[in-house]
N, C-alpha and C positions, 0 to 999 in steps of 0.2 A: 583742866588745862594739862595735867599730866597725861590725861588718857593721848589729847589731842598732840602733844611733843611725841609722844612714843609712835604713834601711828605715822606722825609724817620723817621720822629718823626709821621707821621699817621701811617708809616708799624710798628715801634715799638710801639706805641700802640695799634695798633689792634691784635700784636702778643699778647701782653700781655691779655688782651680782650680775645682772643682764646683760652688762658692758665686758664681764671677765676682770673685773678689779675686786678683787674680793679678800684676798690677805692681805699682808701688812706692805709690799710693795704696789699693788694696785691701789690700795688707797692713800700711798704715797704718791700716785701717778696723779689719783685724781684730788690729793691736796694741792699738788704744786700745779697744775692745770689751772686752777683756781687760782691761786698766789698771783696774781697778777704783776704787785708789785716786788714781789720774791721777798717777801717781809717776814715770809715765816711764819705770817700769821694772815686769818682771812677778817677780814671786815664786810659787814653784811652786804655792802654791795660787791664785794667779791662773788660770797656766796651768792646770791642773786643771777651774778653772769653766770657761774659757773653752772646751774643749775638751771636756766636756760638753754647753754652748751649741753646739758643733758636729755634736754629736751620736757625739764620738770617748772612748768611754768606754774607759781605760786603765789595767792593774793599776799597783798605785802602784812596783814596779820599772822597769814599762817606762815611768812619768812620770815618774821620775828620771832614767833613764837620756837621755832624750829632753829634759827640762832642762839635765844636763852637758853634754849635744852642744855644745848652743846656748848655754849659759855661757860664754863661751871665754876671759873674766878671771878667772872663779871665782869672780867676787864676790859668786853666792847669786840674781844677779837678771840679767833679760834686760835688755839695752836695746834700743833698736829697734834701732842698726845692727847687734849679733848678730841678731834675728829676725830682717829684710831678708837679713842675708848668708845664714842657713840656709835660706831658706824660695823665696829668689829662684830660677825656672828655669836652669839651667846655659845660657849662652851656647851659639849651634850651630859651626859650623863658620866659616862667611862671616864673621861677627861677631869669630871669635877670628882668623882671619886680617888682614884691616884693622887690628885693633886692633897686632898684632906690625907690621903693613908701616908702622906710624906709629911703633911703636917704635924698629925698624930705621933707618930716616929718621934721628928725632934723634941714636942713636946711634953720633955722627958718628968715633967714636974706635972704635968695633966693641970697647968693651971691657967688652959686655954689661948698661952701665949706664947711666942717665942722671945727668950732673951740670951746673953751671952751665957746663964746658967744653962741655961740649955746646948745651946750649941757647943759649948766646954767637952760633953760627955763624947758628941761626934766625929767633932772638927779640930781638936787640939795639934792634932797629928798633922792635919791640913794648914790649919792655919801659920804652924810654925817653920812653914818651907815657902811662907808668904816674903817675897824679896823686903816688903818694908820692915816685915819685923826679923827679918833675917839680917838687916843692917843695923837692927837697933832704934831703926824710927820710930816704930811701934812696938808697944808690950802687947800680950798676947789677947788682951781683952780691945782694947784697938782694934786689932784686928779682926775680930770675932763680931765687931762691932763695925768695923766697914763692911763687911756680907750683910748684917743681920738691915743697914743703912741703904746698901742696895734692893733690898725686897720691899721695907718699908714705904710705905705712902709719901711720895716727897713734897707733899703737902704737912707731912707730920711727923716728919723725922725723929722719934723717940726714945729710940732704941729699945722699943718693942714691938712684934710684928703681930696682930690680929690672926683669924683666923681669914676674917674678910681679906684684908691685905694680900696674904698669902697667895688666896685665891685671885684677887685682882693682879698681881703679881703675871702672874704663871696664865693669867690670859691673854695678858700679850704675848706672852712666848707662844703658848699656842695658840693666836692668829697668825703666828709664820711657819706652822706645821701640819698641811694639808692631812696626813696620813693618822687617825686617831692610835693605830696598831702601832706607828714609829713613835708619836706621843708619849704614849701608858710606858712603852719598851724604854724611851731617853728620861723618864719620870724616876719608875723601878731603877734603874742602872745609874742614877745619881743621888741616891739616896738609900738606896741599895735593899731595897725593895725586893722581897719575892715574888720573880716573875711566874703568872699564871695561865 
């Protein structure tokens, strides 16, 4: 079944891909195309019409089937961050390296994670010109912990960031960066990374 989800999420990307929606605004175009009822989210008869309008007519096994892929809370309905995550190009090579050599950087403990220990050694200096904790809202592990909060999987909120994470992370950023050379260059240059 797995094999059969993955083959039919390659044909509806690559129709997408044929239509010119292919980063993170094109498949913004063609979630809300679908939205029918602007709910924000698709229910399989959404996906159905919509998928039709693409001209991918589908026995209704294989639109189930290609529904639960991209379900991945179960909860009957897509949201955009499951399409975006099913639908986005896999990252190449270049892209997944930089993203690991910025991993590696922060962690600074090699204990294959990120946490505020970590980020303490880089971001001290950063975080403390952060408005919240510059009012005193937050102390500085707060805040070191709302960044570490934004990368994390917001399915799993933990205040530790994987290495998977990371990299899930930083591929939706790069589905909205056509250029791999401005990529590696905006990677290196926030992390401060030696440019090669």
């Amino acid at each position: 079944m797995a094999d059969t989800s993955a083959i039919l999420t390659q044909i509806l990307r690559e129709q997408c891909l044929r239509h010119g929606l292919g980063g993170i605004r094109g498949l913004g175009v063609v979630f809300r195309t679908m939205d029918l009822d602007c709910s924000r989210s698709l229910v399989l008869d959404e996906l159905r019409i919509g998928l039709d309008r693409f001209g991918l007519r589908m026995a209704d096994n294989y639109l189930k089937t290609l529904f639960d892929s991209i379900d991945k809370d179960k909860n009957g309905k897509i949201d955009f961050l499951e399409f975006m995550k099913a639908l986005r190009s896999p990252m190449n090579n270049k892209r997944i390296a930089v993203i690991s050599e910025a991993f590696d950087k922060l962690d600074t403990n090699n204990d294959g994670v990120l946490d505020v220990d970590d980020l303490k050694v880089f971001y001290t200096a950063n975080a403390k010109n952060h408005p919240k904790y510059l009012s005193g809202e937050w102390t500085l592990d707060q805040t070191l912990r709302s960044f570490l909060d934004s990368i994390d999987s917001p399915d799993d909120p933990d205040g530790v960031v994987t290495r998977e994470e990371f990299l899930d992370y930083y591929a939706g950023v790069s589905a909205t960066i056509d250029d791999d050379s401005y990529f590696v260059m905006m990677m290196r240059s926030c992390y401060g990374l030696p440019q090669r």
